[in-house]
N, C-alpha and C positions, 0 to 999 in steps of 0.2 A: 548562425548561432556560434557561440566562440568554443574552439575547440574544447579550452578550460573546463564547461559543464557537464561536456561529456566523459569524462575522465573519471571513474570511481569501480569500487571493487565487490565482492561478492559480500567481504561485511554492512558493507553501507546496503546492499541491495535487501541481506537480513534484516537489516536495524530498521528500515523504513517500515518494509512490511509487516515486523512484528509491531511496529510503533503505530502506523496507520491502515490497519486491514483493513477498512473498509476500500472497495473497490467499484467502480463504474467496470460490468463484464457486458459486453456489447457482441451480439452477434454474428456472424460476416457479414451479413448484408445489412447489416447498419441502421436496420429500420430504429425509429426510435421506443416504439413501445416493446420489442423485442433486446432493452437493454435495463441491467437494474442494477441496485448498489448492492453490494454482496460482501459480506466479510470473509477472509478467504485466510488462510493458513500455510505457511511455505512449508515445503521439502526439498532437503539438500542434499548435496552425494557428497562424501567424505575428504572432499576439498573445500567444502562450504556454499557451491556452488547452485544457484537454487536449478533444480528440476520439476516440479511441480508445484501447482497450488490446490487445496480441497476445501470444499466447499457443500454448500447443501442451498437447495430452493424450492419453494411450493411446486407442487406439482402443476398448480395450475398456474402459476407463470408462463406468459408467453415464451418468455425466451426459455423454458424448458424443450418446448414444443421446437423454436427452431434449433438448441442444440442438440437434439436428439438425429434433428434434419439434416444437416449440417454442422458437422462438431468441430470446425474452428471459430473462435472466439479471440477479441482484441477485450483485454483486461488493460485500464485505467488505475495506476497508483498515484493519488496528489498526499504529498506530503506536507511538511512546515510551509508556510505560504506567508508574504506579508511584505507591506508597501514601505518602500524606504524613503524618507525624505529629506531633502536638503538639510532639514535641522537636525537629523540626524548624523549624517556626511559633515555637519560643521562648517556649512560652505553655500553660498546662495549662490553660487555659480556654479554649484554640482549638479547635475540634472537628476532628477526624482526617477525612482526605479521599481522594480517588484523581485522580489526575490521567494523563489520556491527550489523545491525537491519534486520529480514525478519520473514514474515507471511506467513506459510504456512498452505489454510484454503481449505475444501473440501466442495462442495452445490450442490443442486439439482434447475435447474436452471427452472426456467418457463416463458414463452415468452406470454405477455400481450400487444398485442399493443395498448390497451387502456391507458393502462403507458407508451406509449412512448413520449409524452408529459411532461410530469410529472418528466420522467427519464430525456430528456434534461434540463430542467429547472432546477430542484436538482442539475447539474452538471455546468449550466452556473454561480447558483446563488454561488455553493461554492467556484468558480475560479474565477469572477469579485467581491465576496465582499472583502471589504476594498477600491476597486478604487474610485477615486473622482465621475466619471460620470457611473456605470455599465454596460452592457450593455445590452440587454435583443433578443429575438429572436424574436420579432416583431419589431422591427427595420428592418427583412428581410423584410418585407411586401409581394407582392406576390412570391415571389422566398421563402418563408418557403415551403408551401405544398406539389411542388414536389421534394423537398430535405428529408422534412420529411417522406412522403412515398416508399423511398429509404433504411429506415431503419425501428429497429424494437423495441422496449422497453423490457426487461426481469426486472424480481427481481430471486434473487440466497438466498435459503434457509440458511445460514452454519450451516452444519451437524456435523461439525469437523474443532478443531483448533491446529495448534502449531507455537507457536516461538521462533526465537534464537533471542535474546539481547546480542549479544559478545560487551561489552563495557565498557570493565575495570576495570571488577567487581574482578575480581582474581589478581590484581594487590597491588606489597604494595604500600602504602598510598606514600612513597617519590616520586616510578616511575611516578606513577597515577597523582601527582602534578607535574611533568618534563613535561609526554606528553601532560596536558592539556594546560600546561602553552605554549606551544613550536609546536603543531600540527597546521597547517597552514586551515584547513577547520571548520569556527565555524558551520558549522553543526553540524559537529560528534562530536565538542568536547559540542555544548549544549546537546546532548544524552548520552554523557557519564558522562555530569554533572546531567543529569537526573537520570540517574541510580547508580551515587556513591554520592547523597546528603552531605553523611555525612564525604566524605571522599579525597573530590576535594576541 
């Protein structure tokens, strides 16, 4: 893998998460029904730096049972994603490519249901701000409590991080202005104008 996509900072590391929380959390031992997509919420220590993720899951999810067992966890981030093609690049001598964003982060998970409150709220608040009207969870009124005793609140240490950024950074400057100008998802093409400021 070229050095290039691994190269990125604590804001890109925010921006994704907040942008694509849904997450693949997979248990240590890897089984697959002991893995599920999870929307999850970052915390940062005062450098920006994230330190933890929180999160909530049915109780009777497997993989609650194995982190309970074992409390490390390989958490899955895919971000912008999408295939690039030589009509793109401007070039039929360009070779076709894929271009994504993903975090691949490792934690020791610990299960608070005292946060499990706290954990839905963090995640309703980050997914209805900007709407006109938000919506909050007391709006359930009595149908909260035994929905909420149905699950369970955790926070996840991160012990360990890596990312690939594949997004156009190895590119020359002429292709890099073909595909942005010409890739039909402005997702990926705002992340790859993130990542080639100077060069898109």
């Amino acid at each position: 893998m070229n050095a290039l996509f691994e190269r990125f900072g604590a804001d890109d590391v925010r921006a994704l998460i907040a942008e694509y929380p849904l997450a693949w959390v997979c248990s240590g031992d890897g089984a697959a029904e002991q893995a599920s997509l999870l929307p999850l919420i970052g915390e940062y220590d005062a450098d920006g730096v994230l330190t933890h993720l929180v999160g909530h899951l049915s109780r009777t999810n497997p993989l609650c049972a194995a982190l309970q067992a074992d409390p490390v966890a390989l958490i899955l981030f895919r971000g912008p994603e999408g295939y690039v093609s030589p009509d793109h690049a401007g070039s039929r001598e360009w070779a076709p490519t894929w271009n994504y964003a993903q975090l691949r982060i490792e934690g020791e998970t610990a299960f608070e249901p005292d946060i499990t409150d706290e954990a839905l709220d963090l995640l309703i608040d980050a997914m209805e701000a900007g709407r006109p009207e938000p919506w909050t969870s007391a709006e359930l009124g009595d149908r909260y409590a035994p929905m909420r005793r149905a699950i369970i609140g955790f926070r996840m240490r991160v012990t360990k991080m890596r990312g690939t950024f594949k997004l156009g950074q190895d590119e020359r400057p002429e292709t890099l202005r073909s595909i942005l100008a010409s890739l039909p998802d402005p997702a990926l093409v705002r992340w790859m104008r993130r990542f080639n400021p100077e060069r898109g």
